[in-house]
MMTF fields as JSON, N, C-alpha, C and O atoms, coordinates in Angstrom:
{
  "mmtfVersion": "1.0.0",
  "mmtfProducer": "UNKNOWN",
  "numBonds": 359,
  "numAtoms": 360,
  "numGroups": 90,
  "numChains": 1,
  "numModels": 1,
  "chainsPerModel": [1],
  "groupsPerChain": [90],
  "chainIdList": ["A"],
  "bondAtomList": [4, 2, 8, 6, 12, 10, 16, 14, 20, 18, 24, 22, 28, 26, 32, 30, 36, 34, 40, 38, 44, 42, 48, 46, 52, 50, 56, 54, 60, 58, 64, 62, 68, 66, 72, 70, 76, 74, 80, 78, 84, 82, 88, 86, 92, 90, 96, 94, 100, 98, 104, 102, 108, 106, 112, 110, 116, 114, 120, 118, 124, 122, 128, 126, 132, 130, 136, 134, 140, 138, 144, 142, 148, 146, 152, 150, 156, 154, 160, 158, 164, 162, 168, 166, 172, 170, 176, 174, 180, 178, 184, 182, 188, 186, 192, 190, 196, 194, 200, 198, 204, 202, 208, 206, 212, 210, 216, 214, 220, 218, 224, 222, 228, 226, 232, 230, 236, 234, 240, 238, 244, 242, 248, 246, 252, 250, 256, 254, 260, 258, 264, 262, 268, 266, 272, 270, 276, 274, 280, 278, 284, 282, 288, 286, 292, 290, 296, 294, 300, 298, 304, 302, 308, 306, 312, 310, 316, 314, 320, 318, 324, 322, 328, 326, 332, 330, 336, 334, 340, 338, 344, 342, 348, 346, 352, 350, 356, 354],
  "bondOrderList": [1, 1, 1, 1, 1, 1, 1, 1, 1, 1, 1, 1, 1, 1, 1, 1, 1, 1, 1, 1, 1, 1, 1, 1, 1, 1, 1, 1, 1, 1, 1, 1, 1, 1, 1, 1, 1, 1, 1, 1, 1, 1, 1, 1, 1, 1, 1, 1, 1, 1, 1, 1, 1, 1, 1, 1, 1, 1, 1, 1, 1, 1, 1, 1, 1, 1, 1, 1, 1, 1, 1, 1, 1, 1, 1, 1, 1, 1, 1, 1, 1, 1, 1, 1, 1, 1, 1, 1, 1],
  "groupList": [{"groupName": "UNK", "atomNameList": ["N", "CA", "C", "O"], "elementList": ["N", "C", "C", "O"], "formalChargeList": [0, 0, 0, 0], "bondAtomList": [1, 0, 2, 1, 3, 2], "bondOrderList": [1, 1, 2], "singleLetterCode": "X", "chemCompType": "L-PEPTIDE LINKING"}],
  "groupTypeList": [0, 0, 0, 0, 0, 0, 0, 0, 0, 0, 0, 0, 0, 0, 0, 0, 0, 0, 0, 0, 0, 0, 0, 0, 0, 0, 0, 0, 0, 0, 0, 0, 0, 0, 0, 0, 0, 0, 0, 0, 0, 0, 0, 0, 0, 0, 0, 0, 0, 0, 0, 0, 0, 0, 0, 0, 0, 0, 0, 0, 0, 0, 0, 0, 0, 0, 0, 0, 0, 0, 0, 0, 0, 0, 0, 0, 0, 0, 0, 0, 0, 0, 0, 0, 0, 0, 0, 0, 0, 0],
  "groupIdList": [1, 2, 3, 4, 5, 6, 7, 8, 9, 10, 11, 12, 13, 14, 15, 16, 17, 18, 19, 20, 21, 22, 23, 24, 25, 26, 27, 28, 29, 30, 31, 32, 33, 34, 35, 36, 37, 38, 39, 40, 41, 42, 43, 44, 45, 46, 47, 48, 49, 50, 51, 52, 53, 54, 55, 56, 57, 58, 59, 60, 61, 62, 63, 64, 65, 66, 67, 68, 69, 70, 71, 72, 73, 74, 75, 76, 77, 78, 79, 80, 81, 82, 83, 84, 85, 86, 87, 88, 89, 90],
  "secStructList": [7, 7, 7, 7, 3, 3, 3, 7, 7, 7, 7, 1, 7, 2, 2, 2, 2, 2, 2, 2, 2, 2, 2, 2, 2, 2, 6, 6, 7, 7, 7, 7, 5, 6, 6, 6, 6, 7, 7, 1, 2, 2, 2, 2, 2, 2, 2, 2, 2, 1, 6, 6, 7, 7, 5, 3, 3, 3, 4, 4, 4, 2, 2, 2, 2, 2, 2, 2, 2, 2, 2, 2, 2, 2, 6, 7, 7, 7, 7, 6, 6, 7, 7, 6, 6, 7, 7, 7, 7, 7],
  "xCoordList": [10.859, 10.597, 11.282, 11.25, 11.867, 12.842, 11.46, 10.526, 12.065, 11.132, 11.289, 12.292, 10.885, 10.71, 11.422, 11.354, 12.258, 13.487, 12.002, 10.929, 12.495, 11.98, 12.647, 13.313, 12.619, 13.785, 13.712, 12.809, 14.701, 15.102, 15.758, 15.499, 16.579, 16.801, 16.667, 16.344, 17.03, 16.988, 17.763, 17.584, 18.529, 19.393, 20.156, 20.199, 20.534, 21.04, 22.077, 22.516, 22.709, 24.307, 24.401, 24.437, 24.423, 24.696, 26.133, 26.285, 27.014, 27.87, 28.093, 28.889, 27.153, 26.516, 25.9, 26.23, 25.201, 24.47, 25.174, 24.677, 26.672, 27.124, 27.888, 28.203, 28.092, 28.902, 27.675, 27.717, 26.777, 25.586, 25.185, 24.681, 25.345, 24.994, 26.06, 25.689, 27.009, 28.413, 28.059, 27.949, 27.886, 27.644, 26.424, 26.648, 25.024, 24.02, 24.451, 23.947, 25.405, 25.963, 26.908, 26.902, 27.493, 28.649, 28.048, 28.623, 26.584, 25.328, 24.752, 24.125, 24.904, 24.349, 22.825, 21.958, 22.613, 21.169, 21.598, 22.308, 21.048, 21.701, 21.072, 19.902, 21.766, 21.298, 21.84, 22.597, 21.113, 21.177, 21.326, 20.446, 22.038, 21.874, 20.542, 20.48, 19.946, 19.316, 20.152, 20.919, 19.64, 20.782, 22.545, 23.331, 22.721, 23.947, 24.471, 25.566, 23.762, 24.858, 24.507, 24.944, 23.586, 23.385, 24.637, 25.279, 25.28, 26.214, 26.527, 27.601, 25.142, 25.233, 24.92, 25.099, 24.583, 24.348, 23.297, 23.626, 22.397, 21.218, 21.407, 21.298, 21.704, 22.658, 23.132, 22.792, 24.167, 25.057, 24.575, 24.981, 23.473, 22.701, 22.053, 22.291, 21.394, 20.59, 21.55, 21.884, 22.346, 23.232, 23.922, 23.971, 24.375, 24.636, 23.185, 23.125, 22.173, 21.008, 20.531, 19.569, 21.22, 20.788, 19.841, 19.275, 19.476, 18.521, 18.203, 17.133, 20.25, 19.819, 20.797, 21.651, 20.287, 20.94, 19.924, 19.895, 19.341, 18.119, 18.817, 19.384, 18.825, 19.201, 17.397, 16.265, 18.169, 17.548, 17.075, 17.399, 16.292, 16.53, 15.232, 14.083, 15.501, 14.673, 13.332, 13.495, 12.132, 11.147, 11.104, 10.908, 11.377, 11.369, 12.468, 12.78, 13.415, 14.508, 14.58, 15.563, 12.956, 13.361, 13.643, 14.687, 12.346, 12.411, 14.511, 15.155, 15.061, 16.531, 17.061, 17.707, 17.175, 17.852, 17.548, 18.331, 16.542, 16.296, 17.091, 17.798, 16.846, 17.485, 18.963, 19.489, 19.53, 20.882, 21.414, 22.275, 20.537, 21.001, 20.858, 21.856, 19.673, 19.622, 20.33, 20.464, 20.546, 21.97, 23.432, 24.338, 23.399, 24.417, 24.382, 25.279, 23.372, 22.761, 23.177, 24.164, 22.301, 22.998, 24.002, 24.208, 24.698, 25.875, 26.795, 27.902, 26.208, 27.173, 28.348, 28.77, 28.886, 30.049, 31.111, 31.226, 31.987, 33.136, 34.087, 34.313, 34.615, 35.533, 36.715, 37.153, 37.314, 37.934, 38.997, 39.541, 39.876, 41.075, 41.101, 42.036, 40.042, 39.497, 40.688, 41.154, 41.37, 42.194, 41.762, 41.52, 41.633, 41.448, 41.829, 43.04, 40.869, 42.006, 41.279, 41.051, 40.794, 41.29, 39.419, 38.506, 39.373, 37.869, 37.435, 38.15, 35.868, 35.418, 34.643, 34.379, 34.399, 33.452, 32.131, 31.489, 31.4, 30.106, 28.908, 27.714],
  "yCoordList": [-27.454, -27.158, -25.848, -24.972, -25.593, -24.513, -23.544, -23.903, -22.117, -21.757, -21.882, -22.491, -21.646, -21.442, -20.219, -19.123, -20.688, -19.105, -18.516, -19.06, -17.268, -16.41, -14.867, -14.317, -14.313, -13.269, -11.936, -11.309, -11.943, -10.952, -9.811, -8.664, -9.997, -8.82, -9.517, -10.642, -8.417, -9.051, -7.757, -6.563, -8.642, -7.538, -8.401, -9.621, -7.649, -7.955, -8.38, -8.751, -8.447, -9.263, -10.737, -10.733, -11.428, -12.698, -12.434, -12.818, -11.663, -11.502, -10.553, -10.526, -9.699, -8.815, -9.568, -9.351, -10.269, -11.185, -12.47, -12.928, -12.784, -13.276, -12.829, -13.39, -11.356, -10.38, -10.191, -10.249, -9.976, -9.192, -10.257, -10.001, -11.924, -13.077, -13.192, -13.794, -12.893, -12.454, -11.678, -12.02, -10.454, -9.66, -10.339, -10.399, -10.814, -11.302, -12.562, -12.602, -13.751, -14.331, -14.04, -14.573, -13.223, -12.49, -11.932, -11.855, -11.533, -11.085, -12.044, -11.657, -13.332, -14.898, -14.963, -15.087, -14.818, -14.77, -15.576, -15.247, -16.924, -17.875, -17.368, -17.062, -17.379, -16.619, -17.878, -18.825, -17.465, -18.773, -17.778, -16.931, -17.516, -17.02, -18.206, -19.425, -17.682, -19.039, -19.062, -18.249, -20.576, -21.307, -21.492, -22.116, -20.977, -20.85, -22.424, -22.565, -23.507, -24.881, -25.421, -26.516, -24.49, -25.232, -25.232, -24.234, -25.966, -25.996, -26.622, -27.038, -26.523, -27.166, -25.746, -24.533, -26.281, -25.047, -24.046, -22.891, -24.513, -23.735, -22.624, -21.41, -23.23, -22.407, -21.311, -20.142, -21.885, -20.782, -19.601, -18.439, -20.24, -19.163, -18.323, -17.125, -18.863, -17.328, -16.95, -16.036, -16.894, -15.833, -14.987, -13.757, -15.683, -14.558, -13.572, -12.434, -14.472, -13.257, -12.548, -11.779, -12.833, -11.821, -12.678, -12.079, -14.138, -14.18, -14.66, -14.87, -14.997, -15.614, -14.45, -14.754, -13.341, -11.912, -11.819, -10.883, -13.039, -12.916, -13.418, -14.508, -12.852, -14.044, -14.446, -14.032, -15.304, -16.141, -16.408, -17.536, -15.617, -16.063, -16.872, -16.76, -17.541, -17.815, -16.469, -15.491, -17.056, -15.803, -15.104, -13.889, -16.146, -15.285, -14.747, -14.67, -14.154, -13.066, -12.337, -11.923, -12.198, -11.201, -9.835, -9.218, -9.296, -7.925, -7.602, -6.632, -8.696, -8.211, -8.313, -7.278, -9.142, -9.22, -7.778, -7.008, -7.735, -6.082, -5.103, -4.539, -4.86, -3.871, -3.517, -2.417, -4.801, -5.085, -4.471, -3.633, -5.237, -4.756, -3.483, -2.775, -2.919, -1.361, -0.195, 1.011, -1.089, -0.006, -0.083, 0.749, -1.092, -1.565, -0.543, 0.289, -0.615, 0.21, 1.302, 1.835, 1.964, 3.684, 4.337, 5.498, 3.594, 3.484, 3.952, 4.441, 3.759, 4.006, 3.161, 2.279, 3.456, 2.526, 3.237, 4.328, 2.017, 2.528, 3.642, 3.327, 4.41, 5.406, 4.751, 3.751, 5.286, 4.722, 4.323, 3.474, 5.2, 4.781, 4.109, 4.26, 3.437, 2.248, 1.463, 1.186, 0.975, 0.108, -0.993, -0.53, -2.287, -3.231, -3.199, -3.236, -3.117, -3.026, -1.851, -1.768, -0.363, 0.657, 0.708, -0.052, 1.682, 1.968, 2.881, 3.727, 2.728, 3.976, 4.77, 4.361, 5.808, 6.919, 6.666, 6.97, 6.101, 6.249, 7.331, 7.086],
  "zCoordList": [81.884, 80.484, 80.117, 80.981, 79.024, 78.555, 77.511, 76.794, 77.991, 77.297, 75.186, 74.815, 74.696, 73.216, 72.919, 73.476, 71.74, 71.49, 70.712, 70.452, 70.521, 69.637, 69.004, 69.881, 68.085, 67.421, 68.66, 69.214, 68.687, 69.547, 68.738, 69.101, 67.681, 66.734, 65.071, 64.689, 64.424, 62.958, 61.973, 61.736, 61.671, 60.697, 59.161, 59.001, 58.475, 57.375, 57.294, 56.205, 58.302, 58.39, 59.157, 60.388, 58.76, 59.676, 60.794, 61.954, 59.939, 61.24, 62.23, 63.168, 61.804, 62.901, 63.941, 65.106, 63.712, 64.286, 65.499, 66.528, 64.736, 65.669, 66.939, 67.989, 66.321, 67.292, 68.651, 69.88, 67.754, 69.159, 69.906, 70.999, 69.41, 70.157, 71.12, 72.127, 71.14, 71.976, 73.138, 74.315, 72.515, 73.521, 74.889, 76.098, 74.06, 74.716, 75.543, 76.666, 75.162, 75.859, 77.309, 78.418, 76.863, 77.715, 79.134, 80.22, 78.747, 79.466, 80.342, 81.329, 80.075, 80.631, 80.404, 81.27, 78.602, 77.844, 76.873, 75.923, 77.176, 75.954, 74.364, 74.135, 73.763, 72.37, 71.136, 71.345, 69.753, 68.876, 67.631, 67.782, 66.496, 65.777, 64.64, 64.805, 63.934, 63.415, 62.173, 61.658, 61.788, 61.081, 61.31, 60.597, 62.137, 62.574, 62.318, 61.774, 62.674, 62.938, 61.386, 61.033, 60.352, 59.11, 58.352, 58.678, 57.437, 57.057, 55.438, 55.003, 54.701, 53.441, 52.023, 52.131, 51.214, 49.42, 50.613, 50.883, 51.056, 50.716, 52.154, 51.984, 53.582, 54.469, 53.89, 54.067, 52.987, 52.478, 51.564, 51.59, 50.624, 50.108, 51.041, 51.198, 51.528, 52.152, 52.838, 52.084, 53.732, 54.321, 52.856, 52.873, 51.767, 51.02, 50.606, 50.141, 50.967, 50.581, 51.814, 51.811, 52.823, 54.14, 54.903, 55.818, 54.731, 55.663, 56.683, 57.254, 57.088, 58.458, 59.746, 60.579, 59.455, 60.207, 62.101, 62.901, 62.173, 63.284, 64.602, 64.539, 65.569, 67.059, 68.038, 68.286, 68.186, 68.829, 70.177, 70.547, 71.193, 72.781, 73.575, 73.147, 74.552, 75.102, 75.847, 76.577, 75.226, 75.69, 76.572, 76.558, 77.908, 79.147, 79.601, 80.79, 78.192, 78.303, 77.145, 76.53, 76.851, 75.57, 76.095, 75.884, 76.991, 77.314, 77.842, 77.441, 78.74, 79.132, 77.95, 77.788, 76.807, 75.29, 74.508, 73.951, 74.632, 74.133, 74.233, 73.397, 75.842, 76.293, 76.398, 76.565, 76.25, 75.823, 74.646, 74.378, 74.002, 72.106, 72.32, 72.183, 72.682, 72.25, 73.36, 73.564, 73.706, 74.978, 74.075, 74.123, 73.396, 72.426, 71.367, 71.227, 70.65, 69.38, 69.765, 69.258, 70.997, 71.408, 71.542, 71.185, 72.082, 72.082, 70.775, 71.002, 69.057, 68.062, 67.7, 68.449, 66.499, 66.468, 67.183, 67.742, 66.912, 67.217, 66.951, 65.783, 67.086, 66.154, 65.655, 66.224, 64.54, 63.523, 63.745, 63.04, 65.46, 65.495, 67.034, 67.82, 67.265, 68.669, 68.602, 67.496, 69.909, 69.673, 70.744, 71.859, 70.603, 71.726, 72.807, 73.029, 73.855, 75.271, 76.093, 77.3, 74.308, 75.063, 75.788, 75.468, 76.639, 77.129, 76.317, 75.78, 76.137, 75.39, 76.554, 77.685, 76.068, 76.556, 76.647, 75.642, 77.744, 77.687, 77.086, 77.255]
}
């Protein structure tokens, strides 16, 4: 039996959302953005109203999904002149 997803983050960007499901994947934490496979009017509305910015993980990987994102989060953005490839500074 698979456990039951449940929100692991929640933010205002849906494509924030697909970036950090990346990262959590990349991790080997299967992640779901929600609504992600919807594809009709009303899909499309709420992401223009922000409301499908949430991922998705199985429970018995929330606490490692967490800790992910927010090692992520601490981390900061990027600086302005980041180029692909290059390493950043821990």
């Amino acid at each position: 039996m698979t456990a039951p997803l449940i929100v692991a983050w929640t933010g205002s960007s849906h494509t924030s959302a697909l970036i950090l499901k990346s990262l959590l994947t990349a991790a080997g934490i299967p992640a779901q953005v929600a609504g992600e496979g919807l594809m009709d009017e009303f899909a499309l509305a709420s992401r223009l109203r922000g409301g499908l910015g949430q991922i998705l993980v199985p429970e018995d990987q929330l606490a490692e999904a967490k800790k992910i994102l927010s090692e992520h989060e601490a981390r900061g953005p990027l600086p302005e002149d980041f180029e692909v490839g290059e390493e950043q500074d821990p």
